[in-house]
C-alpha positions as CSV (number, residue, x, y, z in Angstrom):
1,X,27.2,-25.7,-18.4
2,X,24.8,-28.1,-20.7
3,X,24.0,-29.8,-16.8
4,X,23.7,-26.6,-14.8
5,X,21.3,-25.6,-17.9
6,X,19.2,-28.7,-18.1
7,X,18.4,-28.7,-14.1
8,X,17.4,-24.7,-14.3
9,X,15.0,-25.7,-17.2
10,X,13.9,-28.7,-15.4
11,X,13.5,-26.2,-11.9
12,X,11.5,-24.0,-13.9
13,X,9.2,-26.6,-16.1
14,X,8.3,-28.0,-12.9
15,X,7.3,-24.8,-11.7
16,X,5.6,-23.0,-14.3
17,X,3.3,-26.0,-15.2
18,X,2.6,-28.4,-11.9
19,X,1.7,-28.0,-8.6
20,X,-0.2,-30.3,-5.9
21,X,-3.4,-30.8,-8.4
22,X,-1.8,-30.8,-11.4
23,X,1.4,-32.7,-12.5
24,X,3.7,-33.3,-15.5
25,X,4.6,-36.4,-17.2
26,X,7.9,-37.8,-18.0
27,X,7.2,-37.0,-21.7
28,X,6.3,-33.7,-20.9
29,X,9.2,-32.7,-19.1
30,X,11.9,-34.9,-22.2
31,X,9.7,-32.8,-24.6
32,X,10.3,-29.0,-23.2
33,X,14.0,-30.2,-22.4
34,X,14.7,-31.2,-26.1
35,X,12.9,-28.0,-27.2
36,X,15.4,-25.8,-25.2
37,X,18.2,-28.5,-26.5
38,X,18.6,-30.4,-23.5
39,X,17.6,-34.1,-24.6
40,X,17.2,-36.4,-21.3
41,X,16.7,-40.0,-20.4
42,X,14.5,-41.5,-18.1
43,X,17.0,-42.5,-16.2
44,X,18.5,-38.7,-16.1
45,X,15.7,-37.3,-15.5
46,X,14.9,-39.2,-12.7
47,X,18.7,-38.1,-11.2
48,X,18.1,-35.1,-11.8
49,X,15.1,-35.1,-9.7
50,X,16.7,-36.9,-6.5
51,X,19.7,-34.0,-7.2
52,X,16.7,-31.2,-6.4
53,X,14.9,-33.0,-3.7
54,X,18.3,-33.8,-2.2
55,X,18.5,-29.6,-2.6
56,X,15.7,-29.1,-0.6
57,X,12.9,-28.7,-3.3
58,X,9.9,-30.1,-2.8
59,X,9.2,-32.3,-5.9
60,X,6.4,-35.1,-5.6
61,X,6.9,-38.2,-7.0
62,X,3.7,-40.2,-8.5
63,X,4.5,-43.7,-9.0
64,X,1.8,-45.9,-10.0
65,X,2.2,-49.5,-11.4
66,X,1.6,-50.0,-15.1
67,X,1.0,-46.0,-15.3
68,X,3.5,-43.2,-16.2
69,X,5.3,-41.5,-13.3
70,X,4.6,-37.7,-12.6
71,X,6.1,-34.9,-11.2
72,X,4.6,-32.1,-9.3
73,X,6.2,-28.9,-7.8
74,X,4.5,-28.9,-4.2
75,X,6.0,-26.0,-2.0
76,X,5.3,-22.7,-3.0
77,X,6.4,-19.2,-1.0
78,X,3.0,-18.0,-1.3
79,X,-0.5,-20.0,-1.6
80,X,-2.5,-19.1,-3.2
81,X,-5.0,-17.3,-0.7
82,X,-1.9,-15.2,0.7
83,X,-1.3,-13.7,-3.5
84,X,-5.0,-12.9,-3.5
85,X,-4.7,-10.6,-0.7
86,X,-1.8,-9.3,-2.5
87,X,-3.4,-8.8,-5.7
88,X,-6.5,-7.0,-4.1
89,X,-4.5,-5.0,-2.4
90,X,-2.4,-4.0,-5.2
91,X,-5.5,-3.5,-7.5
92,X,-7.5,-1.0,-5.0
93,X,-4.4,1.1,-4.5
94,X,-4.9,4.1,-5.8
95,X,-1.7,5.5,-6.1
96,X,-0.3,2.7,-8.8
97,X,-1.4,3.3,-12.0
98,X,-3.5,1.2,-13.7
99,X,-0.8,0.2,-15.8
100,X,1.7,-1.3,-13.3
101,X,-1.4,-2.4,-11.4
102,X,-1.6,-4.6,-14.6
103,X,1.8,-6.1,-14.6
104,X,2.2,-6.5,-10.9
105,X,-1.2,-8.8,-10.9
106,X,0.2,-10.3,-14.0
107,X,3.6,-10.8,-11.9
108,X,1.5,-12.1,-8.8
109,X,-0.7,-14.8,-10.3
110,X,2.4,-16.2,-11.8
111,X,3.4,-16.8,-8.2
112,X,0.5,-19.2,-7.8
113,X,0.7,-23.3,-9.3
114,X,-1.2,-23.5,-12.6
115,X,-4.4,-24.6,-11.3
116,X,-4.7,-20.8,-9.5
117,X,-3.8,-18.6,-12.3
118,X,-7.0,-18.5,-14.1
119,X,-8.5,-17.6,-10.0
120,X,-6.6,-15.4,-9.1
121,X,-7.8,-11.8,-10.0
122,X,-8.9,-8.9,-8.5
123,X,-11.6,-9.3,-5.9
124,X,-12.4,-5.6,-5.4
125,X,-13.6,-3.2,-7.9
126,X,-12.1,0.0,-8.7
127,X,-13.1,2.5,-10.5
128,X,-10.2,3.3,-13.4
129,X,-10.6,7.5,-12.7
130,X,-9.1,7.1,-8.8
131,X,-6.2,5.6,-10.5
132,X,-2.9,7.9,-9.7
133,X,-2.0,9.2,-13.3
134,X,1.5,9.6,-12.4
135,X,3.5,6.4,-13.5
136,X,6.6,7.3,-12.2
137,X,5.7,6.7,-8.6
138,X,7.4,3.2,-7.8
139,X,11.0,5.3,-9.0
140,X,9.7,8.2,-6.8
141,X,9.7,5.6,-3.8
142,X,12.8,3.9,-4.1
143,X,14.5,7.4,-4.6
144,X,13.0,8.2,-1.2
145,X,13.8,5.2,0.2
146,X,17.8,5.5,-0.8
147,X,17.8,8.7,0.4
148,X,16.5,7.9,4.2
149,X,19.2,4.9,4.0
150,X,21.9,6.8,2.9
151,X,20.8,10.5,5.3
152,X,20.3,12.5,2.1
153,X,17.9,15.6,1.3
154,X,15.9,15.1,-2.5
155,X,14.8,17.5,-4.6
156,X,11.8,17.3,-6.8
157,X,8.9,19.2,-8.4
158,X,5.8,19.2,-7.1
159,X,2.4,19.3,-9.1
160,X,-1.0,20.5,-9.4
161,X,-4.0,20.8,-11.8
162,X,-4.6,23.7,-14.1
163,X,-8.1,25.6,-14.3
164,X,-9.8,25.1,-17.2
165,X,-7.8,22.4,-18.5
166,X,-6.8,20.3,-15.5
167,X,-3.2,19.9,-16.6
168,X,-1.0,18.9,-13.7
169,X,2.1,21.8,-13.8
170,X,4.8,21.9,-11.5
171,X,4.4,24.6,-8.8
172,X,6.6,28.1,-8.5
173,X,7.0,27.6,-12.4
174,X,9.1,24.3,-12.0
175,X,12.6,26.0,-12.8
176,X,15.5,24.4,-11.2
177,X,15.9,27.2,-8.5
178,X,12.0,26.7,-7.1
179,X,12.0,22.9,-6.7
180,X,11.2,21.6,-3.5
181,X,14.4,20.7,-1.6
182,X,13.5,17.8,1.7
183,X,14.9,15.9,4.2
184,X,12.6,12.5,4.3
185,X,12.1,10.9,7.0
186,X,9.8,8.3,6.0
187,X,6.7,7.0,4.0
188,X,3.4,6.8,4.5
189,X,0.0,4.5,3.1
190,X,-2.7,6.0,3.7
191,X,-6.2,6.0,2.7
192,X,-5.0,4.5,-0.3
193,X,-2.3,7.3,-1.1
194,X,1.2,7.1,-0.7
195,X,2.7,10.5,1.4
196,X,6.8,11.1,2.0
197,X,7.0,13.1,5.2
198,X,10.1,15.1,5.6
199,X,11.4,18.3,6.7
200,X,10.8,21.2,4.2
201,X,13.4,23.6,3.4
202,X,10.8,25.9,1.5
203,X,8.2,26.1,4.4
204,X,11.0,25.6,7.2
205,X,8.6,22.6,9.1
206,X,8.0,19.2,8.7
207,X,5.1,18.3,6.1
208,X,3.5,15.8,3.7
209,X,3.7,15.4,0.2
210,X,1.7,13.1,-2.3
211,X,4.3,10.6,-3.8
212,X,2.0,10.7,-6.9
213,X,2.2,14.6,-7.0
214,X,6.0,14.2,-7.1
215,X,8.4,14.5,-10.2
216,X,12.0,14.0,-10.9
217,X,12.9,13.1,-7.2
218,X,16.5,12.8,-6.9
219,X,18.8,12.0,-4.4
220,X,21.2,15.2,-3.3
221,X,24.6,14.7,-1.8
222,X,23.8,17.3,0.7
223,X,22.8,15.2,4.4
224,X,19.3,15.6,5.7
225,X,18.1,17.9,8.5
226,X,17.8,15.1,11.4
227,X,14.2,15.3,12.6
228,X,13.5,17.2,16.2
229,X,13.9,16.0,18.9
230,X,10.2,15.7,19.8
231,X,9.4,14.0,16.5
232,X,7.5,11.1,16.7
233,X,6.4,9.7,13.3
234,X,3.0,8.0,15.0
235,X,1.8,11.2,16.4
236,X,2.8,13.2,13.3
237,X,0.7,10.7,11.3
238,X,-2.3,10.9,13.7
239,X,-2.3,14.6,13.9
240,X,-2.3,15.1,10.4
241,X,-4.4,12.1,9.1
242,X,-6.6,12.0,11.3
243,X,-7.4,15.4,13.0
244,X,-5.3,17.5,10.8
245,X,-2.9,20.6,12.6
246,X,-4.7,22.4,15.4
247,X,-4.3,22.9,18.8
248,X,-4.6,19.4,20.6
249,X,-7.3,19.7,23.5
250,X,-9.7,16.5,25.1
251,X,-13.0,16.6,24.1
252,X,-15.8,14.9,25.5
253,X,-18.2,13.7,23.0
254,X,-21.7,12.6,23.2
255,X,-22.7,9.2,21.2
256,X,-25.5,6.7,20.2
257,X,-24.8,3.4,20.8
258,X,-25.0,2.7,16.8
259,X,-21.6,4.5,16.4
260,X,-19.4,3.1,18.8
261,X,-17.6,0.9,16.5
262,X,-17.1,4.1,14.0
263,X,-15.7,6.0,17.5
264,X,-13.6,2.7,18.2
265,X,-12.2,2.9,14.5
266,X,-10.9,6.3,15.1
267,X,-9.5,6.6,18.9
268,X,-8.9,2.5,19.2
269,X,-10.1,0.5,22.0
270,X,-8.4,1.9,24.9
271,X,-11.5,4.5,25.4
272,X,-13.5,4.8,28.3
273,X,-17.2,5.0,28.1
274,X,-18.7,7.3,30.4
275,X,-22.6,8.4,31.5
276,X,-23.9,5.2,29.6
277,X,-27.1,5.2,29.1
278,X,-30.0,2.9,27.2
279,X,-29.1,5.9,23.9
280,X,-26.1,7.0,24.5
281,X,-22.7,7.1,26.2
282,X,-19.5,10.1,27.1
283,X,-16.5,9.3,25.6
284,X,-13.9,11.8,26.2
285,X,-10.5,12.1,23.6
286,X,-7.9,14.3,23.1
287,X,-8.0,15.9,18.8
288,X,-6.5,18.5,17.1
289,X,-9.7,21.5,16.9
290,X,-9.9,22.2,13.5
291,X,-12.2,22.2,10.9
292,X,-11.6,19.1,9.6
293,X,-12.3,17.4,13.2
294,X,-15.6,19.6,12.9
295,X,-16.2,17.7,9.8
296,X,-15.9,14.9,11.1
297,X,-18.0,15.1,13.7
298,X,-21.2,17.0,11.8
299,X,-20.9,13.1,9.2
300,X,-22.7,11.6,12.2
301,X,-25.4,14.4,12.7
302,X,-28.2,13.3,15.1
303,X,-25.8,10.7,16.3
304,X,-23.0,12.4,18.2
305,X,-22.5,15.6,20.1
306,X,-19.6,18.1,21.4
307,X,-20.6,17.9,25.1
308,X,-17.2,20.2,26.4
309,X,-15.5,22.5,26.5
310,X,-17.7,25.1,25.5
311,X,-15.6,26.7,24.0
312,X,-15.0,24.0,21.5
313,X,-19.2,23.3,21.6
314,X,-19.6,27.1,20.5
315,X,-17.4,27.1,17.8
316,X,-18.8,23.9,16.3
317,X,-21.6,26.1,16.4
318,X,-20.4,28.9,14.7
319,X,-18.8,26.3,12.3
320,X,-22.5,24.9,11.2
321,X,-24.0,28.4,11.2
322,X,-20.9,29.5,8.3
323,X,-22.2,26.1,6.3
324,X,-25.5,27.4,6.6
325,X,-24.8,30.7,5.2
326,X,-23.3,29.7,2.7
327,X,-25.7,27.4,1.4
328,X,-28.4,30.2,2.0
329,X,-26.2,32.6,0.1
C-alpha cells in the first residue's frame, strides 16, 4: 500500500507542478513525498521513475553534469490551445450558470502544465445577465440523456416569468397532475441554448423545450413514444431553428453581392446563384413561410428581396404594412 501510495503522489506531483518549461527537482519531489509520509531516496526515486516511464508516462529526464537532475511531466491529453477553446466555449454558453461556468474553467485550466494556468482564461466576454439562472441544468441533461439510453418518457415542470415581478413559476400551476410528461429523443445546442426535443404527451406532437426552463426532470418507467416514421432530427432542427413551423415552399430571393456570405451561413454552400449581375444575384431555397422567415429577410432591407411566388412577395408585403401600423398606431 505505502508503494502504490508513494508512486500516485509521485504521478500527481509530477503533474500538478511540471510540464515541458517547467520542472521539479529531486528535492522537491523527496520534500512533498515526506510531507504526505512517504520519505524516498535518490536512488527510489529514480526507480520509481523508470517504473512510470516503463508504464508509458511520459516523464523527462534532465541530467546535467555537476547540476541537480529534474523531472518534468511532458504528455498532456490536452494542450493547452485545445483547453482554451474549451474554456471559451464553456464561458460564452449561456445556458451554464455563471457559477458552474466558474468551476468548470477552474476544472479546465487545471488540465493545462503549470506554466498555462495563469493563461488560460476566458477569451470572450459575456455579459453576467445572459447567464441561464437555472443551476440545475447539467442534472436536467444527464436525466435526459439516461432516459434516451434506457427508451424512457420524463416528467418535469416547465417555467416561465411572472408580470410585475419576473419570478419564474411553473406552468398549469405546477401540481403533480399538470407536469409535462415527454418522450426525448435528443438534445440540442443552439444559439447558445440548450433544447430537449421530444414527443409531447400534453400537445400530442413533437416540440422543443429549454433545458434551462426545466425542473425536476425525472426519468419514468413508462417507455417512450418512438419517434415517426418520417422524423428526421436534422430537418426538425432546421425547420424550427431556422425558419420556424410553416408550410415549406422554394423561394427565390433577390441579393446584393455584400450578403452572400450571410445567405451562405444560412442555406450552406450548395446554392446556386442565378441572374448574376454587377449588384445582385437569384438565389432560389426552399423555407418554412412564416413570420419569423419574414423577419429574417426585412434584417437585410435594401439588400435582399422576395422575387417569387407572389404569393409569398404579397404577403411579405402585407407583413411590412402590419409593422407599419403599428408603429403609426
Amino acid at each position: 500500500m505505502a508503494i502504490r501510495n508513494r508512486m500516485l503522489y509521485l504521478l500527481q506531483y509530477l503533474q500538478q507542478n511540471s510540464d515541458e518549461r517547467r520542472t521539479v527537482s529531486t528535492a522537491d519531489i523527496r520534500k512533498a513525498l515526506a510531507e504526505k509520509g512517504c520519505p524516498i531516496i535518490v536512488q527510489t526515486l529514480r526507480d520509481d521513475i523508470e517504473s512510470l516511464q516503463s508504464a508509458g508516462y511520459d516523464i523527462q529526464v534532465n541530467e546535467t553534469e555537476g547540476m541537480s537532475t529534474t523531472y518534468s511531466w511532458i504528455d498532456r491529453e490536452w494542450s493547452a490551445p485545445e483547453l482554451q477553446i474549451l474554456i471559451d466555449a464553456v464561458s460564452s454558453s449561456q445556458f451554464i450558470t455563471k457559477d458552474k461556468s466558474e468551476q468548470l474553467i477552474q476544472k479546465l485550466s487545471k488540465m493545462a502544465g503549470p506554466s498555462y494556468q495563469a493563461d488560460l482564461q476566458p477569451g470572450i466576454l459575456v455579459s453576467e445577465h445572459i447567464k441561464a439562472p437555472n443551476k440545475k441544468i447539467l442534472l436536467n441533461v444527464q436525466a435526459i440523456r439516461r432516459a434516451i439510453i434506457k427508451d424512457r418518457k420524463i416528467t418535469f415542470k416547465y417555467l416561465q416569468y411572472t408580470v410585475p415581478d419576473k419570478r419564474q413559476v411553473p406552468k398549469y400551476g405546477g401540481t403533480p397532475a399538470e407536469d409535462y410528461v415527454v418522450s426525448p429523443y435528443a438534445t440540442i445546442w443552439n444559439n447558445d441554448r440548450y433544447y430537449l426535443v421530444g414527443y409531447s404527451e400534453r400537445r400530442k406532437d413533437v416540440n422543443t423545450f429549454r433545458i434551462d426552463r426545466m425542473d425536476g426532470t425525472k426519468q419514468l418507467a413508462k417507455k417512450r413514444v418512438p419517434p415517426p416514421e418520417d422524423f428526421n432530427i436534422q430537418d426538425y432542427t432546421d425547420k424550427v431553428f431556422w425558419m420556424f413551423d410553416g408550410n415549406e415552399e422554394k423561394v427565390t430571393l433577390r441579393c446584393r453581392h455584400k450578403i452572400l456570405d450571410q445567405v451562405i451561413d444560412r442555406f450552406g454552400e450548395g446554392i446556386e446563384l442565378k441572374n448574376v449581375t454587377r449588384q445582385t444575384f437569384d438565389v432560389t431555397v426552399p423555407v418554412c413561410i412564416s413570420g419569423t422567415f419574414y423577419a429574417w429577410v426585412f434584417q437585410f432591407v435594401g439588400e435582399m428581396n422576395i422575387v417569387a411566388p407572389g404569393h409569398v412577395k404579397d404577403a411579405y408585403a402585407g407583413y411590412l404594412q402590419e409593422a407599419i401600423d403599428d408603429v403609426l398606431g
